[in-house]
C-alpha positions in Angstrom: 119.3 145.0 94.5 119.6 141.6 92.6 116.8 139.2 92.8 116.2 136.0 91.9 113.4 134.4 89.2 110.2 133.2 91.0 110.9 129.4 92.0 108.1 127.1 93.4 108.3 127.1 97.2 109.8 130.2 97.9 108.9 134.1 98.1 108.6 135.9 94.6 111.6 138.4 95.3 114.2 138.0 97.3 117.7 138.8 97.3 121.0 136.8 96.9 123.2 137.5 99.6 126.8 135.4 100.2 125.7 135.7 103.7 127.6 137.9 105.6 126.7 140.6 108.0 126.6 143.9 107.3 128.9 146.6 108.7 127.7 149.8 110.2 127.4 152.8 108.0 130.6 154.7 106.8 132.7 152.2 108.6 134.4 151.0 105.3 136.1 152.9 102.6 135.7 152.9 98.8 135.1 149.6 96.8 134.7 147.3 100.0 131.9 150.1 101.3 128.7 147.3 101.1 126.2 146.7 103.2 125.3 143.0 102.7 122.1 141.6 104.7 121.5 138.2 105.9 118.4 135.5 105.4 115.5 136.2 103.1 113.9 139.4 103.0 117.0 142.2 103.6 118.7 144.0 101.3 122.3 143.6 99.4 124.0 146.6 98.3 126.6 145.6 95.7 128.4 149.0 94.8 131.7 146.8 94.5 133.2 144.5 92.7 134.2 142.3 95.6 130.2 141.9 96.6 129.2 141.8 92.9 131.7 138.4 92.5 130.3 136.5 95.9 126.7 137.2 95.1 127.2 135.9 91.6 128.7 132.8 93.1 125.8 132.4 96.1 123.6 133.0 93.4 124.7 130.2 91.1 124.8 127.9 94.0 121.4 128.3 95.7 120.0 128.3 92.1 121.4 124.4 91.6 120.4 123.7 95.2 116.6 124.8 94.8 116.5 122.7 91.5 117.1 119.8 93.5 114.4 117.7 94.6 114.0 116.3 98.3 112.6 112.7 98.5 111.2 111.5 101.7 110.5 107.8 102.2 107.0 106.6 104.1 108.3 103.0 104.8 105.9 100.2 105.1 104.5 97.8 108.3 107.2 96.7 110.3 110.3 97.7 108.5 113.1 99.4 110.8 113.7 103.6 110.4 116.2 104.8 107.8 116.8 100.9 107.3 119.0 100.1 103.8 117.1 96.8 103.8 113.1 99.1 103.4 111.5 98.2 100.3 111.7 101.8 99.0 115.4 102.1 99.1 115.0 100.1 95.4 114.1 102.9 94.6 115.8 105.5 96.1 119.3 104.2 95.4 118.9 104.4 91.6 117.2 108.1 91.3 119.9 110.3 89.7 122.1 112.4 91.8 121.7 115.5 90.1 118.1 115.5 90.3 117.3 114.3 93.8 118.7 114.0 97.2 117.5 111.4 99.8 116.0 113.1 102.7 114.6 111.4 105.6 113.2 108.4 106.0 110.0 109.5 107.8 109.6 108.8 111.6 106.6 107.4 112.3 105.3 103.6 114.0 105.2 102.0 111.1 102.5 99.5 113.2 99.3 97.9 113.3 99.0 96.5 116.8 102.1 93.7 117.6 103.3 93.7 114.1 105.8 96.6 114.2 109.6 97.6 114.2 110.0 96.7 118.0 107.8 93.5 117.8 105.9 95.2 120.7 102.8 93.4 121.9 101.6 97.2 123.2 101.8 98.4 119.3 99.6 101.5 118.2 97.2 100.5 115.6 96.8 101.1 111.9 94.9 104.4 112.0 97.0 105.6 115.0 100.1 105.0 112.6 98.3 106.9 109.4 97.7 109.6 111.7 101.1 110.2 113.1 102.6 109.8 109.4 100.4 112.1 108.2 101.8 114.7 111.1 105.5 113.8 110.6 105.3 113.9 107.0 104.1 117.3 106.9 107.2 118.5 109.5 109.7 117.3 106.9 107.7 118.8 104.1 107.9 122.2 106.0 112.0 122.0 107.6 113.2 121.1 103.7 113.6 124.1 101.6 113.5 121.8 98.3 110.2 121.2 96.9 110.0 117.0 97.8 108.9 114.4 96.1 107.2 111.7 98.1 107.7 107.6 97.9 105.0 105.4 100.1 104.9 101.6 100.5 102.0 99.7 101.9 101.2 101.1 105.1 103.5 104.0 104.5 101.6 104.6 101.0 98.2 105.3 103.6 100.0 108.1 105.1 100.7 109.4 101.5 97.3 109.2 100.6 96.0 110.9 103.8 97.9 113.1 103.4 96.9 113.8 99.4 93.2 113.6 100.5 94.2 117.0 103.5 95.6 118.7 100.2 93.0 118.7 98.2 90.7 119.7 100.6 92.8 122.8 100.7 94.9 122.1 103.7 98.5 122.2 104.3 98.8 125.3 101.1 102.4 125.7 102.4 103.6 122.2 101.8 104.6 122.1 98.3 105.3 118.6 96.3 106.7 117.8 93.5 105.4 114.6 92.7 104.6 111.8 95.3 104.8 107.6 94.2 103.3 104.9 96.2 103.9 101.3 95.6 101.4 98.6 97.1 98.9 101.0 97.6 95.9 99.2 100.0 93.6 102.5 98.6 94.9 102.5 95.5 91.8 103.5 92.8 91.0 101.3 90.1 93.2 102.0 86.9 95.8 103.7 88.9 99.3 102.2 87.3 102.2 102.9 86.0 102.2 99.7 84.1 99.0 99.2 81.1 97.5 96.0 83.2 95.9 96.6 86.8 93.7 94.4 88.3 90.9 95.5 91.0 91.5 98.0 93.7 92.9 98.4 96.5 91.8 96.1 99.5 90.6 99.0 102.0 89.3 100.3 99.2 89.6 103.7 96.5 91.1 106.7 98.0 88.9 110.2 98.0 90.1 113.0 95.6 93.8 113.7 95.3 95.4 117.4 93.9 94.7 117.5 90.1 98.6 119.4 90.3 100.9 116.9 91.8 101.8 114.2 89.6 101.3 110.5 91.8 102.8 107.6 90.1 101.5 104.1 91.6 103.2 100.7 91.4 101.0 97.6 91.6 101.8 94.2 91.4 98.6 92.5 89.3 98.7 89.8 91.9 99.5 91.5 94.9 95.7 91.4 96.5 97.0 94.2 98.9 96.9 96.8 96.1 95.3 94.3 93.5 91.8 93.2 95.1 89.1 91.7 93.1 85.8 93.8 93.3 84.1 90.9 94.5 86.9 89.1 96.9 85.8 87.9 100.2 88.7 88.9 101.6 87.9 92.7 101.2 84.7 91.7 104.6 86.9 88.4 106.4 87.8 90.9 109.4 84.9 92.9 110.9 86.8 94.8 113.6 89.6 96.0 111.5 90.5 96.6 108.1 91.2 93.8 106.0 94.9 95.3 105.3 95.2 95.3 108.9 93.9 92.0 109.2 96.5 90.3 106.4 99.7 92.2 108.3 98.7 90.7 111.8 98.7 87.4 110.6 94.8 87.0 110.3 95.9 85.3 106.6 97.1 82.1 107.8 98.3 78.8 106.1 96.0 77.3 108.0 93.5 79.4 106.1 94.1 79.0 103.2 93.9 75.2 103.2 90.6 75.5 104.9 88.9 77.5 102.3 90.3 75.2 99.5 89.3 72.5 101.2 85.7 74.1 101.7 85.9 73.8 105.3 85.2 77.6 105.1 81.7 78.6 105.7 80.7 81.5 103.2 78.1 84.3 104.5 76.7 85.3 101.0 73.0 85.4 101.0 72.9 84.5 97.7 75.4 81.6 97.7 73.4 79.2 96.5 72.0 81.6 93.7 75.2 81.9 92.1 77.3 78.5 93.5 80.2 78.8 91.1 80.5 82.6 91.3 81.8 81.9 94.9 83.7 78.7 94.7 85.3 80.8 92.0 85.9 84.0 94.0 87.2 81.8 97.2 89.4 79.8 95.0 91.0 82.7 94.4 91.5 84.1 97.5 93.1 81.6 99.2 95.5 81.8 95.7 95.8 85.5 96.3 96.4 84.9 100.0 99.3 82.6 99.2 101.1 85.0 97.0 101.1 87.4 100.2 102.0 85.3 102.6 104.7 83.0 100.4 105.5 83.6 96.9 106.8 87.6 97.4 103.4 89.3 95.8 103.6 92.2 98.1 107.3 92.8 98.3 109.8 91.1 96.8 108.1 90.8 93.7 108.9 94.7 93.4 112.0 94.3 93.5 113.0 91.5 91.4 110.0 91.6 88.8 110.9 95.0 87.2 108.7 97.3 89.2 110.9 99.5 91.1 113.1 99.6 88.3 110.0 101.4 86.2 109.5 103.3 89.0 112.9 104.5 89.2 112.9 105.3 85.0 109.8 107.6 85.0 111.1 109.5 88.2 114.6 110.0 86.7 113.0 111.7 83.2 110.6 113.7 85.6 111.0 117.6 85.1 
């Protein structure tokens, strides 16, 4: 019986089989006598040269198929399924052929209340679209039979990090990853970067403990506030009700509100204001600069494009092995 080398993801034994279904006993004569099993788990008899040449050839091409790495895409707040146009496909479109092949884009909302890819009023919210991603993701993870490698952006890197956070708890031991790669991370942890300068953390926060055996590569934009928050920012508490990601993709960053805080027609709620006066006017100077950036000058998408980032990405993924 031929078997093939332990690879990650699959059964440690099993047989190479071209796939065709057996015949019953003594019904063939000589050389093409073989009894040839199909799926994982039953046996191939190769007693002729006939079986011997199609199991060497089924062997050689599942062996380059389960070298292959799946990628599935976790797309970000309001971008359209499978859409050429998501952020992530800068990335996708330049990972080497004979490494990777694009899997799904990952069905899930993709909303935090109106601000989805229906521009429904009715949308579900932020924590009803983690949990859903988190779900769909792992049904791809489990109908691929390629290890995967993972890309998240923004809202879709919260799904990726949820669902980093269930593995190392010890759930999920049957989806296997290769690697995953977020980009605008809102948890992202402080000193998380593929790049040597990061500033702050992300604006929900610094995600729990991830696997210590799945590579995670993370893309941050210095002055994209989203992944790139101050310590101190006020904008990390300006929403009570929801987060303050959440708050910045409904629209709760406003022009309006900007030029109200540089205009000091904002009223601060810092015990200590007066304590430390230019401290605040310091930290609210630059949130309304950091909430500009979002809102108008690209910090939180096109930035990644045209500033080099998904390009790194793209380099580091390509010599992964």
């Amino acid at each position: 019986m031929l078997f093939s080398p332990r690879l990650p993801g699959l059964p440690r034994l099993f047989p190479l089989s071209c796939g065709c279904r057996p015949a019953a006993a003594g019904a063939l004569d000589g050389p093409t006598r073989a009894f040839i099993g199909r799926g994982w788990g039953r046996p191939l008899w190769d007693d002729s040269s006939a079986v011997a040449s199609c199991s060497a050839a089924t062997e050689n091409s599942l062996l380059e198929r389960l070298l292959v790495i799946t990628v599935l895409t976790c797309r970000g707040t309001g971008e359209p399924l499978g859409s050429p146009a998501n952020l992530l496909a800068a990335v996708t479109n330049g990972l080497d052929p004979a490494k990777y092949e694009i899997g799904p884009d990952v069905d899930y909302p993709a909303s935090i209340g109106p601000a989805n890819p229906q521009g429904r009023l009715d949308g579900c919210s932020e924590q009803q679209s983690i949990d859903a991603g988190v779900l769909a993701l792992i049904a791809e993870i489990q109908s691929t039979p390629n290890l995967v490698g993972i890309l998240g952006y923004s809202l879709g890197a919260l799904v990726v990090n949820r669902f980093l956070e269930a593995k190392a708890r010890g759930q999920f031991p049957d989806c296997e990853v290769a690697w995953a790669a977020t980009i605008a991370n809102p948890l992202r942890a402080a000193g998380d970067s593929i790049d040597s300068v990061s500033v702050g953390f992300g604006i929900n926060g610094q995600h729990a403990s991830w696997p210590g055996d799945i590579p995670v590569f993370e893309v941050a934009n210095p002055v994209d506030v989203i992944c790139s928050c101050p310590q101190d920012s006020p904008l990390r508490t300006l929403a009570d009700s929801i987060s303050a990601f959440g708050f910045a993709e409904l629209g709760g960053w406003s022009a309006d509100l900007i030029d109200r805080i540089r205009r000091n027609q904002w009223q601060p709620t810092h015990s200590d204001l007066w304590l430390h006066p230019i401290r605040h006017w310091r930290a609210w100077s630059q949130a309304a600069a950091h909430m500009d950036g979002y809102l108008r000058g690209g910090a939180h998408n096109a930035a990644y494009r045209t500033d080099g980032y998904c390009d790194r990405l793209v380099a580091i993924l390509n010599e992964f092995d």
